[in-house]
N, C-alpha and C positions, 0 to 999 in steps of 0.2 A: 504494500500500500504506500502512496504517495499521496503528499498535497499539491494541489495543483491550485494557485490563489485561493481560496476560501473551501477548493471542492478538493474529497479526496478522488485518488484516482484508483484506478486497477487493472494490472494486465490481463489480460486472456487470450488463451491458445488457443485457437480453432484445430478441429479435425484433422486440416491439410496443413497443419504446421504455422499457419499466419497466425502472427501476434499483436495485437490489436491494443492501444491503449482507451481506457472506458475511462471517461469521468463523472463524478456523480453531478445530476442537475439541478438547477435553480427551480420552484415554483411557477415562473413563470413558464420557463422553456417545458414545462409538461407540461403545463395547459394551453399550451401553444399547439401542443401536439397532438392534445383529448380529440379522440374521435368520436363522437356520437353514437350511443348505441342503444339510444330510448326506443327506437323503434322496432327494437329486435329483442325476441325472449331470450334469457340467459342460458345457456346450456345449445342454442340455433348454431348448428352453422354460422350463419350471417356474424351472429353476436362473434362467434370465434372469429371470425375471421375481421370486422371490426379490429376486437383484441388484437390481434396479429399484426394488422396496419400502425394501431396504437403503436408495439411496440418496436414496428420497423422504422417509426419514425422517431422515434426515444433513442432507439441504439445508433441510427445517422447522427443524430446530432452529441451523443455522448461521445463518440468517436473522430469529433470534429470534421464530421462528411468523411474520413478514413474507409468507413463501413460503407457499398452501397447498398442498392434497394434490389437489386437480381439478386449480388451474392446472398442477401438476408433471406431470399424466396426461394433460392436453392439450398439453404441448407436442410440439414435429416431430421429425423424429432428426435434422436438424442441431442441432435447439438442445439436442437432449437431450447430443449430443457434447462441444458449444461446454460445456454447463454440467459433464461431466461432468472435462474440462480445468482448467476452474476447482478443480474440488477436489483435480485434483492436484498444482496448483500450492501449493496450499494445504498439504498433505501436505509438498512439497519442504518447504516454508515451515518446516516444523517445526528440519529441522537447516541453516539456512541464515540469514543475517539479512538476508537480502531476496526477495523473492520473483521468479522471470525473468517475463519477459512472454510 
């Protein structure tokens, strides 16, 4: 773990070896990102896949654009799990001064 100005940071490895630096986000920069999903039951498709956009756009900009929007759509649903872990590590990060492993 790193700070990075006020945010901490965190590496991760992907699958094929790319190592990607994550930093944690501001309030604002998530709800910049919220995707709407009142119009969709929770457990729908739809609503997953919402979720998914949600978070394709979270790990763009955690990644400072590093990450793009195909590689995020090709990856596997392990790695999609593994990545999705990471953010909420990230999340804990916020009221914690270290982030757990």
């Amino acid at each position: 773990m790193a700070i990075y100005g006020n945010y901490k940071t965190l590496e991760h490895t992907f699958g094929d070896g790319r190592v990607v630096t994550l930093k944690q986000l501001g309030m604002q920069t998530i709800l910049k990102n919220a995707v709407s999903k009142n119009n969709y039951k929770e457990g729908s498709p739809e609503y997953a896949k919402a979720t998914f956009d949600e978070a394709v756009n979270i790990f763009i900009d955690m990644s400072n654009g590093e990450l793009e929007r195909e590689y995020l759509y090709s990856l596997p649903d392990d790695e999609v799990s593994r990545l999705m872990k990471v953010l909420d590590k990230l999340r804990e990060g916020e009221n914690s001064t270290e982030l757990k492993d």
